[in-house]
C-alpha positions in Angstrom: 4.3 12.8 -34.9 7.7 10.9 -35.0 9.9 10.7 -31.7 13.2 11.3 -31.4 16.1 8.8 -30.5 16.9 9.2 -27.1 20.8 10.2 -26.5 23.1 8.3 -25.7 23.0 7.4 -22.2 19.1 8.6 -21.2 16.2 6.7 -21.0 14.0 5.9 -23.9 10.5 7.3 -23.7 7.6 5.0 -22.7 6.0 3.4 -25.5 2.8 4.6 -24.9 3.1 8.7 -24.0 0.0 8.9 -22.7 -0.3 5.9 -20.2 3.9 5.6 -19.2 2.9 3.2 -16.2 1.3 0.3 -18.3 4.6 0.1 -20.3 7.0 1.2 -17.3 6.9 -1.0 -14.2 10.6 0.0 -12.9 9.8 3.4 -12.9 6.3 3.1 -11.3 8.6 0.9 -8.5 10.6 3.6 -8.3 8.5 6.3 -7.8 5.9 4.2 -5.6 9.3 3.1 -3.5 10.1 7.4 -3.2 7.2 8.5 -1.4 6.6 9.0 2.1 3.3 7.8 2.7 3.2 3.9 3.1 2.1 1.6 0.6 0.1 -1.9 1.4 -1.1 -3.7 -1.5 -3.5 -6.8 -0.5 -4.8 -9.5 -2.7 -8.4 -10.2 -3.5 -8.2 -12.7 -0.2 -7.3 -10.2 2.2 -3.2 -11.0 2.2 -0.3 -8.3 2.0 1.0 -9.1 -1.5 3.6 -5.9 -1.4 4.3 -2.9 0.7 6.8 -0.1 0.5 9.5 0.8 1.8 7.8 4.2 3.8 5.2 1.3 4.6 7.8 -0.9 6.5 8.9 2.5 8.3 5.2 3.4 9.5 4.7 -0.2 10.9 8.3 -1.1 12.4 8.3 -4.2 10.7 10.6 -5.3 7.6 9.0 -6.3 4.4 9.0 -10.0 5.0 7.5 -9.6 8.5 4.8 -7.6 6.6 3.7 -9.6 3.3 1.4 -12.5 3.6 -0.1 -11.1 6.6 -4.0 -10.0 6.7 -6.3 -8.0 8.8 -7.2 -10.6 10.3 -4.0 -10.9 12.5 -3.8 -9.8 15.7 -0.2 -9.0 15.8 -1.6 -5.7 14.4 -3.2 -4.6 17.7 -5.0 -2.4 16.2 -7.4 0.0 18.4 -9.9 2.8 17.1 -9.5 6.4 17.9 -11.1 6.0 21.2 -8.9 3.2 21.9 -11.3 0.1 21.4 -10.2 -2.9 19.6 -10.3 -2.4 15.8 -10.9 -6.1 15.0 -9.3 -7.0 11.4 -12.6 -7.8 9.6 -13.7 -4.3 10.4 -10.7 -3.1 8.9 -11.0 -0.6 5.7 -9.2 -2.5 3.4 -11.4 -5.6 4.5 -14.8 -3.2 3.7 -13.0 -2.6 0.5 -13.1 -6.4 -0.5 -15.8 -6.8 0.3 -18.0 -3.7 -0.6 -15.8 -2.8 -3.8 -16.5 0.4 -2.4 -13.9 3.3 -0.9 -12.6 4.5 2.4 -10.5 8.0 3.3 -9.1 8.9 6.3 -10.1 6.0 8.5 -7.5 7.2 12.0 -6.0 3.3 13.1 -3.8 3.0 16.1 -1.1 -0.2 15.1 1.1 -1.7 17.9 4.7 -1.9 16.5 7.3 -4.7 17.5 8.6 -2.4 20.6 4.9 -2.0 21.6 4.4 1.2 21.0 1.3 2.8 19.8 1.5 4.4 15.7 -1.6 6.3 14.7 -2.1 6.1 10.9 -4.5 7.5 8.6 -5.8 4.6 6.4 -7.0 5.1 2.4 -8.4 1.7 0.9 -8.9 1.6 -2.5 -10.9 -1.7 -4.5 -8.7 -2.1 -7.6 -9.7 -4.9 -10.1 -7.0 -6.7 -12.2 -8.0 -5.6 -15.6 
């Protein structure tokens, strides 16, 4: 099947229809930058590497006060449900490293900046660099 030239003007098709994210990154940036829930991408040593914008909004904290942090730091304040410390190498996306296996819906309280309590549902995903 031969594709057609895109018009003047719109965007040219991904060069691989059936996986459009391997071949577009500003769109994936763009979609992942849209959504309301917040985004925290951590390296294989436990460090914020990205975060989105929804992300920075959640936590009350700006992107650059945000990357390069781990679990590990207690700025987070983090407390479980019942409002015990949640210390950072308990953390879900810490299990995640280490495991390589899942966690859904693990409730976190976060201290923000003004010291205020945020409850947040945390999803932490193992991904492996292919």
């Amino acid at each position: 099947m031969r594709s057609k030239a895109p018009e003047s003007g719109a965007p040219a098709p991904p060069a691989d229809p059936d996986h459009p994210f391997e071949t577009d990154a500003p769109r994936l940036r763009s979609i992942v930058d849209s959504l309301a829930e917040g985004i925290v991408v951590v390296d294989a040593d436990g460090r914020i590497s990205d975060v989105n914008p929804a992300a920075c909004r959640i936590l009350g904290l700006t992107r650059d006060q945000i990357t390069g942090r781990t679990s590990l730091d207690p700025r987070w304040g983090t407390v479980h449900s019942d409002g015990s410390p949640f210390p950072g190498e308990s953390h879900p996306v810490m299990a995640a490293l280490r495991s390589g296996r899942s966690s859904r819906d693990v409730p976190m309280g976060v201290r923000k900046p003004d010291d205020s309590l945020t409850w947040i549902a945390i999803n932490a995903e193992p991904i492996r660099d292919a």
